[in-house]
HTML snippet that shows the backbone in 3Dmol.js (N, CA, C, O; Angstrom):
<script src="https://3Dmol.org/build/3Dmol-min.js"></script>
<div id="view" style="width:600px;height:400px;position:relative"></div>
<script>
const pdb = `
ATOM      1  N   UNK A   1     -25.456 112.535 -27.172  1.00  0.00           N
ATOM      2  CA  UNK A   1     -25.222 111.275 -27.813  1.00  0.00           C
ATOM      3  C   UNK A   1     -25.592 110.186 -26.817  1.00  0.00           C
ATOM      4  O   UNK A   1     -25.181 110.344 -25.668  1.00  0.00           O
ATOM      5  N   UNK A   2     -26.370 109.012 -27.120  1.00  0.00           N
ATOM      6  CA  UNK A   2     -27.450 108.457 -26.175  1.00  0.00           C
ATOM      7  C   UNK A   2     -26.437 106.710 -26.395  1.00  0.00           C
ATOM      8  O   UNK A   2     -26.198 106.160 -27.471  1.00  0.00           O
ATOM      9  N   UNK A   3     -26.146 106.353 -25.373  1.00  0.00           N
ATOM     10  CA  UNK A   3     -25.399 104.606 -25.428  1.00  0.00           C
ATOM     11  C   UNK A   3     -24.353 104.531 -26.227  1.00  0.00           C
ATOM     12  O   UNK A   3     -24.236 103.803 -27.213  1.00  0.00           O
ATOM     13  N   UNK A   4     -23.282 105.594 -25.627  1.00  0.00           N
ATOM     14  CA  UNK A   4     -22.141 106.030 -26.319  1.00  0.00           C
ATOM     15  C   UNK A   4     -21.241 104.516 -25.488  1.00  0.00           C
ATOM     16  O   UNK A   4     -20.917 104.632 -24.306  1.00  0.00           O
ATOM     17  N   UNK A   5     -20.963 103.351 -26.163  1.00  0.00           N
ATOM     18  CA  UNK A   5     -20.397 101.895 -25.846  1.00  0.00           C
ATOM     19  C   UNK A   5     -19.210 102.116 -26.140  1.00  0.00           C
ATOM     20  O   UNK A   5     -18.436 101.747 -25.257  1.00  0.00           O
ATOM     21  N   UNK A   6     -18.546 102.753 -27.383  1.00  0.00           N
ATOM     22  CA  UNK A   6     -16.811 102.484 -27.321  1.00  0.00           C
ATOM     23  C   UNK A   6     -16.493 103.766 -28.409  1.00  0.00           C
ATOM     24  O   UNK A   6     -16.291 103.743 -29.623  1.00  0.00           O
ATOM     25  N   UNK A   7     -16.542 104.933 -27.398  1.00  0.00           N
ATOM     26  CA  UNK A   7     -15.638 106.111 -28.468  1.00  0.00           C
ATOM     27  C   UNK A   7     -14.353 105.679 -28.274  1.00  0.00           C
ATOM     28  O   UNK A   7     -13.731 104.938 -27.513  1.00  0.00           O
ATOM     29  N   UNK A   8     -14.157 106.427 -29.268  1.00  0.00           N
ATOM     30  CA  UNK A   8     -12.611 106.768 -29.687  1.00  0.00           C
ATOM     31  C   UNK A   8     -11.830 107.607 -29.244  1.00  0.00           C
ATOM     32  O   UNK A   8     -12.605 108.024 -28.383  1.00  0.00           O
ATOM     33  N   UNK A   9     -10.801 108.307 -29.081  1.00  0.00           N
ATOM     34  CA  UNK A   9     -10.347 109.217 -28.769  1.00  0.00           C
ATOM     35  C   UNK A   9      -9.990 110.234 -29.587  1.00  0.00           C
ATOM     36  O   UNK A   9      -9.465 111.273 -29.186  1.00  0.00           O
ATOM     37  N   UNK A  10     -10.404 109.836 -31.391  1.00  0.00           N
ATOM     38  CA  UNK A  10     -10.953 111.065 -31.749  1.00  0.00           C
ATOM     39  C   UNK A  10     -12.180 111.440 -31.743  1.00  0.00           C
ATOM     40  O   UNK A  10     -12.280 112.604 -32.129  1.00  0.00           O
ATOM     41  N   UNK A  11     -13.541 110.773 -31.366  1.00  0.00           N
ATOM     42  CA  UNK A  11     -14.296 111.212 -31.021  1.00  0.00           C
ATOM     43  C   UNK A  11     -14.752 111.490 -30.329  1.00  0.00           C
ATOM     44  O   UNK A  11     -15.947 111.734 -30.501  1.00  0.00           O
ATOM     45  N   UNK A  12     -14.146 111.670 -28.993  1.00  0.00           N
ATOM     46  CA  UNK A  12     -13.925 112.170 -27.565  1.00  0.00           C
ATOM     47  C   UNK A  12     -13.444 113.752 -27.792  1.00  0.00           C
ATOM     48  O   UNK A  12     -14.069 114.699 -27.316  1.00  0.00           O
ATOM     49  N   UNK A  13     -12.091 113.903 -28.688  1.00  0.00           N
ATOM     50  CA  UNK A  13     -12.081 114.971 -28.928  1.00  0.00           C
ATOM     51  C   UNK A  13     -12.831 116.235 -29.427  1.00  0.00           C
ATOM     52  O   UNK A  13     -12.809 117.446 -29.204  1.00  0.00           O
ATOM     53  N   UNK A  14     -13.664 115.151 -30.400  1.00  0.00           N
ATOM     54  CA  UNK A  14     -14.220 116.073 -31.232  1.00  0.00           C
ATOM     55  C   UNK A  14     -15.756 116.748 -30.776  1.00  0.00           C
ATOM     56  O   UNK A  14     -16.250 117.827 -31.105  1.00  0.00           O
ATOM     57  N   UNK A  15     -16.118 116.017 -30.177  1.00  0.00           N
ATOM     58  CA  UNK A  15     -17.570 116.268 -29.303  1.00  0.00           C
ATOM     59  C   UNK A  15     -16.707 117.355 -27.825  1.00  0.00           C
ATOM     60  O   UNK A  15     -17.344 118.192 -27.185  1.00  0.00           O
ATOM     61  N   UNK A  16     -15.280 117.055 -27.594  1.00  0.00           N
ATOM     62  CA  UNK A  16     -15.208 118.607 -27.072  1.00  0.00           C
ATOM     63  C   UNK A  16     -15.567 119.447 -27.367  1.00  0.00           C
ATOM     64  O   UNK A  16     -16.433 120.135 -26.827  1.00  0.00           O
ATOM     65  N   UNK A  17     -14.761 119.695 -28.701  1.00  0.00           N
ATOM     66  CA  UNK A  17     -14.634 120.939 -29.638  1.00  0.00           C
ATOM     67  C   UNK A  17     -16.020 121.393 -29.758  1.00  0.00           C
ATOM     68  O   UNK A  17     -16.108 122.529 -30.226  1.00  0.00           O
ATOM     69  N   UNK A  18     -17.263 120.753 -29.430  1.00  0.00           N
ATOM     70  CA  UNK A  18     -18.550 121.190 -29.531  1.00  0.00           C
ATOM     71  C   UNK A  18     -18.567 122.553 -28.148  1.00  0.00           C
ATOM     72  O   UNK A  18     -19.191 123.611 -28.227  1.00  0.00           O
ATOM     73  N   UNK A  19     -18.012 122.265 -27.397  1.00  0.00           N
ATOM     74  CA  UNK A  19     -17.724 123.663 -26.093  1.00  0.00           C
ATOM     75  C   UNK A  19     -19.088 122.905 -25.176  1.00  0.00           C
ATOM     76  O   UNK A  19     -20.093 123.547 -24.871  1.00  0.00           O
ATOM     77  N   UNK A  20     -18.926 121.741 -24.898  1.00  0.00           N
ATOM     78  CA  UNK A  20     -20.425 121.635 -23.851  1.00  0.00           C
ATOM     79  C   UNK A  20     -21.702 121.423 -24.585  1.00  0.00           C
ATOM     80  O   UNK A  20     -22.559 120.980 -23.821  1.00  0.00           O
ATOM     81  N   UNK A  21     -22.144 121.596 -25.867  1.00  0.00           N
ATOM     82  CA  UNK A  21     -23.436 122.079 -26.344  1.00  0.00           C
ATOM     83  C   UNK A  21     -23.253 120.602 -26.645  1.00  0.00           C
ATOM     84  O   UNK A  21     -23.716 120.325 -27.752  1.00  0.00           O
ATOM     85  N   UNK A  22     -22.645 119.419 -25.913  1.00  0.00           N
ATOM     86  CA  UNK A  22     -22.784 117.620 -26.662  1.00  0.00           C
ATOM     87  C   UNK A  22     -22.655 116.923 -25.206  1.00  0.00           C
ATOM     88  O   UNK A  22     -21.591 116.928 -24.588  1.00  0.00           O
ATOM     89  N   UNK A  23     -23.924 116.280 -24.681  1.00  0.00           N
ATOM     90  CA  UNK A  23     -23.861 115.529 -23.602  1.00  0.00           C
ATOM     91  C   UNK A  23     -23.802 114.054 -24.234  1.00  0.00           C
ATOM     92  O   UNK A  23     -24.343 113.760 -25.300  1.00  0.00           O
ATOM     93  N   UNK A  24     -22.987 113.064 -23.336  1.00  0.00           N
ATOM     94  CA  UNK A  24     -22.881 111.664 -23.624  1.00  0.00           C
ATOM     95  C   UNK A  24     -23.282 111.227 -22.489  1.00  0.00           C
ATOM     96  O   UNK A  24     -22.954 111.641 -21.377  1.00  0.00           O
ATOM     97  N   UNK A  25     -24.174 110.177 -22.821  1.00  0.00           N
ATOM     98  CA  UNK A  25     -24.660 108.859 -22.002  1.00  0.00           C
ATOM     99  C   UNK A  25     -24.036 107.780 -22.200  1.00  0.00           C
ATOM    100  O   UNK A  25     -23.143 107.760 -23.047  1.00  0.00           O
ATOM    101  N   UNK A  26     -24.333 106.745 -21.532  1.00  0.00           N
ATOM    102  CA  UNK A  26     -23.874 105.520 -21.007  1.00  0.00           C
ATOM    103  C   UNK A  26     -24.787 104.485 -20.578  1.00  0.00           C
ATOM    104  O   UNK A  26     -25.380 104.520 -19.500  1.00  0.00           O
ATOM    105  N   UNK A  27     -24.866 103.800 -21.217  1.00  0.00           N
ATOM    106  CA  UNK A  27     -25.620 102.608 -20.863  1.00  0.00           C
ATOM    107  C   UNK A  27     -25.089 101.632 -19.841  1.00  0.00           C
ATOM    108  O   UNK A  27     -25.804 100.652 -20.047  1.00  0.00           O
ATOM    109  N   UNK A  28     -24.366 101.352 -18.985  1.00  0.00           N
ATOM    110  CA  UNK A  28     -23.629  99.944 -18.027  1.00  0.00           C
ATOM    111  C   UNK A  28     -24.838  99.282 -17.754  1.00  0.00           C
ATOM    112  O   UNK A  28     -26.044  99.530 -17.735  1.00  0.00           O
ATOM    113  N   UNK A  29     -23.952  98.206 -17.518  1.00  0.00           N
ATOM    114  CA  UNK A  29     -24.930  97.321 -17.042  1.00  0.00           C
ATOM    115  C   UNK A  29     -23.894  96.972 -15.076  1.00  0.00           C
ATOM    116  O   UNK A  29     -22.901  96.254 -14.963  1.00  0.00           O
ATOM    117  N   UNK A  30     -24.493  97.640 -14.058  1.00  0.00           N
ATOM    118  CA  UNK A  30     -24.377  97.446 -12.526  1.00  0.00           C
ATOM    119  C   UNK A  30     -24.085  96.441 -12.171  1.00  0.00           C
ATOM    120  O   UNK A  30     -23.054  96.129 -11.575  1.00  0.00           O
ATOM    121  N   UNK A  31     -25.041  95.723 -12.521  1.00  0.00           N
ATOM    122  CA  UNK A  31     -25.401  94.802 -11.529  1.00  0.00           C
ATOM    123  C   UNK A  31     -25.275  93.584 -12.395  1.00  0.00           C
ATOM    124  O   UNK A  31     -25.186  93.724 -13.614  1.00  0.00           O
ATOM    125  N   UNK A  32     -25.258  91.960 -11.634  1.00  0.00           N
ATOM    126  CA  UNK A  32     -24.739  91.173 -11.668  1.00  0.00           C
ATOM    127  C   UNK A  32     -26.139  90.596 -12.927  1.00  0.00           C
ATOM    128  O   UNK A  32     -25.821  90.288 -14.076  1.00  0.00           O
ATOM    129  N   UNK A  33     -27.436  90.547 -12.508  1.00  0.00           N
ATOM    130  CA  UNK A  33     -28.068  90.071 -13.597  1.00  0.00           C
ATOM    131  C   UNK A  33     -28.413  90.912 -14.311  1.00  0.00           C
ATOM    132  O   UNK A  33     -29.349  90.583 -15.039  1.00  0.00           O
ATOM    133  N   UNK A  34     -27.933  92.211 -14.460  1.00  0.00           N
ATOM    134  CA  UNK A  34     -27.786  92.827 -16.337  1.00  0.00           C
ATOM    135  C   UNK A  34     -26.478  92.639 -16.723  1.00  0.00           C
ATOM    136  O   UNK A  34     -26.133  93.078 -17.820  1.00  0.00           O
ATOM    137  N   UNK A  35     -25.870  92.199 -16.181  1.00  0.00           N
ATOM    138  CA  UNK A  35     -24.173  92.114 -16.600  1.00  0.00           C
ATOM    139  C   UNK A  35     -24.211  91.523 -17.774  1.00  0.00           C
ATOM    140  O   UNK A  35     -23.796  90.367 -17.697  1.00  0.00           O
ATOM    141  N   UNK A  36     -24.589  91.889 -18.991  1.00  0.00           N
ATOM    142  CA  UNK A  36     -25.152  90.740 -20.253  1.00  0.00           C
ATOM    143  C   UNK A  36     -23.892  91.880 -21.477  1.00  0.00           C
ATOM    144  O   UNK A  36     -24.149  92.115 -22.658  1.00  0.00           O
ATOM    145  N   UNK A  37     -23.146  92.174 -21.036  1.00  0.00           N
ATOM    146  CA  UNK A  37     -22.149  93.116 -21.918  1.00  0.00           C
ATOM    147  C   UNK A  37     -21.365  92.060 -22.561  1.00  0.00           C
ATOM    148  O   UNK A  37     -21.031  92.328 -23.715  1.00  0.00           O
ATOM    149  N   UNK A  38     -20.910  90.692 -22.007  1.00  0.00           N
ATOM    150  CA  UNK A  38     -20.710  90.172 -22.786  1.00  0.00           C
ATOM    151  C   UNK A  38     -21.054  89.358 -23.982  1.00  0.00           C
ATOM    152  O   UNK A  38     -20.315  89.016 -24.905  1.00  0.00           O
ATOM    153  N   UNK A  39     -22.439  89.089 -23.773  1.00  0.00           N
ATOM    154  CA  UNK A  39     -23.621  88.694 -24.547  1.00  0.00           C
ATOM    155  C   UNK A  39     -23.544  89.409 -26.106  1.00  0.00           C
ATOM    156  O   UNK A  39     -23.557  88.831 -27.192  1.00  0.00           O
ATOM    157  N   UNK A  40     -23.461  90.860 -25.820  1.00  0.00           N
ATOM    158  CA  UNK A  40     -23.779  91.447 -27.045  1.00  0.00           C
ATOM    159  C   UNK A  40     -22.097  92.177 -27.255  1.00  0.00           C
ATOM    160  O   UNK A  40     -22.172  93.285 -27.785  1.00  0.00           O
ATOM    161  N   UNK A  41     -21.013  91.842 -27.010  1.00  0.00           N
ATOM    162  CA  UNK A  41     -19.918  92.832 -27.212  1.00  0.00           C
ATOM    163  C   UNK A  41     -18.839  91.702 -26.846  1.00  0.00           C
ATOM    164  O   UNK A  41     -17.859  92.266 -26.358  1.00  0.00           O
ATOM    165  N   UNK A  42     -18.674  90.397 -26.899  1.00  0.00           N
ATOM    166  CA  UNK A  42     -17.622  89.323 -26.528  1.00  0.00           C
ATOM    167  C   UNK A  42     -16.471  89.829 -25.942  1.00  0.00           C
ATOM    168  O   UNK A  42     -16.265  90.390 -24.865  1.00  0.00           O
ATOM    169  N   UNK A  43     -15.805  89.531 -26.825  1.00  0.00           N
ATOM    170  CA  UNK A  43     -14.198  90.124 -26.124  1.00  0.00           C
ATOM    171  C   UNK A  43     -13.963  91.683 -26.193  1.00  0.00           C
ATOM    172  O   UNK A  43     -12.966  92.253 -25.750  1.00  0.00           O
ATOM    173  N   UNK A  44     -14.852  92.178 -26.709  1.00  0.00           N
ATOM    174  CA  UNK A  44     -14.572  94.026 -26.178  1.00  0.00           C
ATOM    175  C   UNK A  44     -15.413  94.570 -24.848  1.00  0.00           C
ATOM    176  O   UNK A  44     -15.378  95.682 -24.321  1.00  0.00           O
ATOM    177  N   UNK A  45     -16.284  93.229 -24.452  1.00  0.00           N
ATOM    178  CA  UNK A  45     -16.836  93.766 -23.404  1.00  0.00           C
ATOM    179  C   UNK A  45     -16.559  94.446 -22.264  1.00  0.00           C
ATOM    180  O   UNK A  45     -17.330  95.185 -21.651  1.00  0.00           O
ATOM    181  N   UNK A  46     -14.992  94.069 -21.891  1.00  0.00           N
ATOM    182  CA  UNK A  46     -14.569  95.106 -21.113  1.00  0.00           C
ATOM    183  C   UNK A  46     -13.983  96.261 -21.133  1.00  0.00           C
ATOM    184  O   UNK A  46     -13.334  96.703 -20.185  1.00  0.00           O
ATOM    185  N   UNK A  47     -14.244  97.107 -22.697  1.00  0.00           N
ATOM    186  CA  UNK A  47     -13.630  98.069 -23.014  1.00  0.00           C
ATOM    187  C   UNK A  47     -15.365  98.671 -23.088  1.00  0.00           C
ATOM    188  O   UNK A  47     -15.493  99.894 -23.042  1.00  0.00           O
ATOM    189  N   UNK A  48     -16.138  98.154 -23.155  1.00  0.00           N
ATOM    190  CA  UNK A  48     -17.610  99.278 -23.367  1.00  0.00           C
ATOM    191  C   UNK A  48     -17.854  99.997 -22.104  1.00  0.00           C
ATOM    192  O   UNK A  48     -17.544  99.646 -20.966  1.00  0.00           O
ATOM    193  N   UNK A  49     -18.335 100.839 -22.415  1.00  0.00           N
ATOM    194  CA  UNK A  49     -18.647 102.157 -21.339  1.00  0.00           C
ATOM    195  C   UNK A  49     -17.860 102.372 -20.500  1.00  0.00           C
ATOM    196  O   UNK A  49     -17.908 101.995 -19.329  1.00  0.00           O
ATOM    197  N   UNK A  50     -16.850 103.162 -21.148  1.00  0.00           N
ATOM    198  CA  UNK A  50     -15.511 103.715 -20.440  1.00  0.00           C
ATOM    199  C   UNK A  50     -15.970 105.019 -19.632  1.00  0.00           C
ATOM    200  O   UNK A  50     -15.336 106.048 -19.868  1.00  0.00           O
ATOM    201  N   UNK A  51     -16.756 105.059 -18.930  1.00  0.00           N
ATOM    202  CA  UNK A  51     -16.940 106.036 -17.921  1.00  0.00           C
ATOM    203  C   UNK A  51     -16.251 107.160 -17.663  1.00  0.00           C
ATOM    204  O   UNK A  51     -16.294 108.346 -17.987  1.00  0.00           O
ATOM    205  N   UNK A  52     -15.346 106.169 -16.718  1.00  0.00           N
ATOM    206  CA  UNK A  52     -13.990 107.342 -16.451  1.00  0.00           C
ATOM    207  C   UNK A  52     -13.501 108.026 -17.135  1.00  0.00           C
ATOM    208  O   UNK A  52     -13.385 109.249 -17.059  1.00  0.00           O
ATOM    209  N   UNK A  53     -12.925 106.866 -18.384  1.00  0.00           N
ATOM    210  CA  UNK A  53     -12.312 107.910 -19.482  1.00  0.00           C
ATOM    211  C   UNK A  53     -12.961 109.099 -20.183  1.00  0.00           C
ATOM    212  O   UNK A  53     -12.385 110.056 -20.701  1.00  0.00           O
ATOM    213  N   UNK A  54     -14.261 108.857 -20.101  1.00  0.00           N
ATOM    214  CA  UNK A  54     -15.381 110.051 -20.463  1.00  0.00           C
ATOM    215  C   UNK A  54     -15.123 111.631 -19.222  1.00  0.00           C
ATOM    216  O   UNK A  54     -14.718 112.792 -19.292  1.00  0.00           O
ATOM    217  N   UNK A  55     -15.573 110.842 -18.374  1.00  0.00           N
ATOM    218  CA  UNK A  55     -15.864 112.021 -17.330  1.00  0.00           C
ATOM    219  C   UNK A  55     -14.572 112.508 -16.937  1.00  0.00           C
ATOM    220  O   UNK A  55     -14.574 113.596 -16.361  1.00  0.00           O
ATOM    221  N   UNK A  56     -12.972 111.683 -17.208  1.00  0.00           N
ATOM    222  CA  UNK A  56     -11.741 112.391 -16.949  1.00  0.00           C
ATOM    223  C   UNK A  56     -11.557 112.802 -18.248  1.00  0.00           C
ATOM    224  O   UNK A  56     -10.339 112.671 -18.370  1.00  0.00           O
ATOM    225  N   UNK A  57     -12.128 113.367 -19.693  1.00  0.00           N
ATOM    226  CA  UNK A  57     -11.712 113.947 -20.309  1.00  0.00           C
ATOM    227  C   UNK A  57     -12.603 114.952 -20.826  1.00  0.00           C
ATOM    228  O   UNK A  57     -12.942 115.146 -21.993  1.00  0.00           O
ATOM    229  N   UNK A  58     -12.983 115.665 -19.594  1.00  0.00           N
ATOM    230  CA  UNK A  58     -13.878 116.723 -19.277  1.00  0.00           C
ATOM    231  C   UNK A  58     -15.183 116.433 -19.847  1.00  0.00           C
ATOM    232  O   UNK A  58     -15.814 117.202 -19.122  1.00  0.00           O
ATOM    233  N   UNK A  59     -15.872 116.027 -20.427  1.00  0.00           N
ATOM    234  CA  UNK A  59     -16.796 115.806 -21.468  1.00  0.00           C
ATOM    235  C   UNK A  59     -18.210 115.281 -20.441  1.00  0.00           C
ATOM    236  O   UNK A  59     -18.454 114.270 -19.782  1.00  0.00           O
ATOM    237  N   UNK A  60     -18.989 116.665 -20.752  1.00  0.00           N
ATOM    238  CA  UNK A  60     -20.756 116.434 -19.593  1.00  0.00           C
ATOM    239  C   UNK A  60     -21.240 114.871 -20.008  1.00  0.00           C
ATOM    240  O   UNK A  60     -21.538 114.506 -21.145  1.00  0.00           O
ATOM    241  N   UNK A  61     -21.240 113.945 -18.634  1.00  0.00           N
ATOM    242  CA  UNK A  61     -21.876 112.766 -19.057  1.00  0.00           C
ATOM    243  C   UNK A  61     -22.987 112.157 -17.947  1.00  0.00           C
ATOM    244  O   UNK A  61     -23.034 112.348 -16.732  1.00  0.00           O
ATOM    245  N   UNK A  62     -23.959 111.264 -18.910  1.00  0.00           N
ATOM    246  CA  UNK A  62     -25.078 110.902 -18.345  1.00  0.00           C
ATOM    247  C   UNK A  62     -24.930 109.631 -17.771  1.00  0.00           C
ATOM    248  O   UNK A  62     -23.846 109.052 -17.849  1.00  0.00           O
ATOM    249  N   UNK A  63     -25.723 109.221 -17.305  1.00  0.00           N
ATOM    250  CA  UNK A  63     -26.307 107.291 -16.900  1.00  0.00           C
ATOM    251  C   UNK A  63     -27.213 107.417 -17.682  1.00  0.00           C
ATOM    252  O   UNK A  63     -27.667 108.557 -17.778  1.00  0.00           O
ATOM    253  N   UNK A  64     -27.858 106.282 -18.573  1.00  0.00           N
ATOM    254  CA  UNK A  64     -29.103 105.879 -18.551  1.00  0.00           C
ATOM    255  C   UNK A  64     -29.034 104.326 -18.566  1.00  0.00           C
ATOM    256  O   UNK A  64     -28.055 103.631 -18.295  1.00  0.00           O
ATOM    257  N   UNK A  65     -30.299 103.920 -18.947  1.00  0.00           N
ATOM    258  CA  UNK A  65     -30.607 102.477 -19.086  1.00  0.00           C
ATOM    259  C   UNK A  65     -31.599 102.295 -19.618  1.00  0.00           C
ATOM    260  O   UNK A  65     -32.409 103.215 -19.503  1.00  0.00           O
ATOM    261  N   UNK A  66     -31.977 101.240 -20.328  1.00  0.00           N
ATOM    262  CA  UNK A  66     -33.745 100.630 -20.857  1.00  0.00           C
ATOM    263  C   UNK A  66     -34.175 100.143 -20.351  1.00  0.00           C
ATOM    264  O   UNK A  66     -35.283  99.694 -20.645  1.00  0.00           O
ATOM    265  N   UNK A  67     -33.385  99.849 -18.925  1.00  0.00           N
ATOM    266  CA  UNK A  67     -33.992  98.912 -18.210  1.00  0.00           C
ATOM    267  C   UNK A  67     -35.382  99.616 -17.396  1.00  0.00           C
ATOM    268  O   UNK A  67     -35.182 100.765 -17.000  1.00  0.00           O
ATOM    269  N   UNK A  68     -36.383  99.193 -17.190  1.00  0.00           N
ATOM    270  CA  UNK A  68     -37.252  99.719 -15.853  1.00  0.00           C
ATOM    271  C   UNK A  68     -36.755  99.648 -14.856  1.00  0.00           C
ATOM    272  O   UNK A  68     -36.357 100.652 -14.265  1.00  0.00           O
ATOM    273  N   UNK A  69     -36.609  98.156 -14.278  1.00  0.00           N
ATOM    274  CA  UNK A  69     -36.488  97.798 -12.788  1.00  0.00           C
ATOM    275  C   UNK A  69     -35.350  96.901 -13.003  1.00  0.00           C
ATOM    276  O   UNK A  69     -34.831  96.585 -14.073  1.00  0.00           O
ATOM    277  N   UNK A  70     -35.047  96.541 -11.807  1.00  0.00           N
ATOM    278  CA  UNK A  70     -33.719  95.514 -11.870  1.00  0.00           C
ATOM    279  C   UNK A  70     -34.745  94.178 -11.783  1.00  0.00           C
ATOM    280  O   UNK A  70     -35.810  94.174 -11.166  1.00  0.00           O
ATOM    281  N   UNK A  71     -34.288  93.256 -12.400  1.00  0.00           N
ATOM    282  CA  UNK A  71     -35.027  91.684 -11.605  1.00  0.00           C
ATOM    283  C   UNK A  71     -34.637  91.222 -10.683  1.00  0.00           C
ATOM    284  O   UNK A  71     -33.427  91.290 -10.464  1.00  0.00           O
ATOM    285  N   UNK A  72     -35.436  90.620  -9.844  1.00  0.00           N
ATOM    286  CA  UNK A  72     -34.822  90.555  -8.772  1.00  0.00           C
ATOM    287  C   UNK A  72     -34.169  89.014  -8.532  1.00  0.00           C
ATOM    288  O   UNK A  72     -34.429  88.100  -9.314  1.00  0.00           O
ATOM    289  N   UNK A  73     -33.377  88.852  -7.474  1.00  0.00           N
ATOM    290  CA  UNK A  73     -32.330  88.087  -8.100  1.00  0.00           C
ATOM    291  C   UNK A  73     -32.826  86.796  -7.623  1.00  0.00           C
ATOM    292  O   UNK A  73     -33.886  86.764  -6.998  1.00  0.00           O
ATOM    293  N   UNK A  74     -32.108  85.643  -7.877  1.00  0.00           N
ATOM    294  CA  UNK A  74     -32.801  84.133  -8.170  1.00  0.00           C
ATOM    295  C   UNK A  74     -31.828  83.833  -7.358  1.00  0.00           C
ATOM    296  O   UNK A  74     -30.748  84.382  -7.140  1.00  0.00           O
ATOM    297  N   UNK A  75     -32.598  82.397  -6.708  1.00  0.00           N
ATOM    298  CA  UNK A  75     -31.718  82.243  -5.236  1.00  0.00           C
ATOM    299  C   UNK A  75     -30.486  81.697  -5.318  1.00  0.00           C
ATOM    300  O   UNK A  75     -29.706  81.728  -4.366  1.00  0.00           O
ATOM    301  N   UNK A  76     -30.160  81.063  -6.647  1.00  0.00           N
ATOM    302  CA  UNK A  76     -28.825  81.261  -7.125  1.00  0.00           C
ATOM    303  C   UNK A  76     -27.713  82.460  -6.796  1.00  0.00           C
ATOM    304  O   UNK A  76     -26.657  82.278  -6.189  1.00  0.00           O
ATOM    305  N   UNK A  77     -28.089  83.455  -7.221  1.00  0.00           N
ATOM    306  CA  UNK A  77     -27.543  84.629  -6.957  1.00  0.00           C
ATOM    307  C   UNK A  77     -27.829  85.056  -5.474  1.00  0.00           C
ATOM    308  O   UNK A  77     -27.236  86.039  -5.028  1.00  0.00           O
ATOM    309  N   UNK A  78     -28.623  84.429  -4.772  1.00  0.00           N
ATOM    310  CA  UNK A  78     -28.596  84.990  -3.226  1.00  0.00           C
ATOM    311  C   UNK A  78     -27.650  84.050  -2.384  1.00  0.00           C
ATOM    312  O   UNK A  78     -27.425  84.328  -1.206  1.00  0.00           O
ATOM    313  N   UNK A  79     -27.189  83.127  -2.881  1.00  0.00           N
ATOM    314  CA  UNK A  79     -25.815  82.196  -1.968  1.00  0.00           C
ATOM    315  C   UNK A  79     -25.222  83.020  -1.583  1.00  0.00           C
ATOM    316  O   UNK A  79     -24.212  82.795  -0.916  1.00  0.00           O
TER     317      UNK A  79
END
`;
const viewer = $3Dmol.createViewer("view");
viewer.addModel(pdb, "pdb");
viewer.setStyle({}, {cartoon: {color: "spectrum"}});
viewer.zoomTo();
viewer.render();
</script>
């Protein structure tokens, strides 16, 4: 399952019950200029890509991103 943003905890369960044969990815955004989670997810933005809660409830998980490259940062961001 590919930019898994806000399971549930029944669907955490239930992609157990698959026994392994169901990998989940994760999209985050790292870094300070992709940090755009709030852009597209307002006030749940800090509940998307619960990581931990993934990988502490045994369940095989990925990284990915769409991104290519990072941009590099604007001298704003280099203060």
């Amino acid at each position: 399952m590919i930019h898994l943003a806000f399971p549930t905890d029944e669907l955490i369960a239930r992609i157990k019950g698959f026994d392994g044969h169901v990998v989940v990815t994760t999209q985050p955004g790292f870094w300070t200029v992709e940090d755009d989670t709030a852009y597209y997810y307002g006030d749940r933005a800090k509940q998307a890509y619960p990581v931990k809660k993934l990988v502490d409830s045994g369940l095989s998980v990925g990284m990915s991103t769409d991104w290519a490259v990072s941009p590099p940062p604007t001298r704003r961001q280099r203060r």
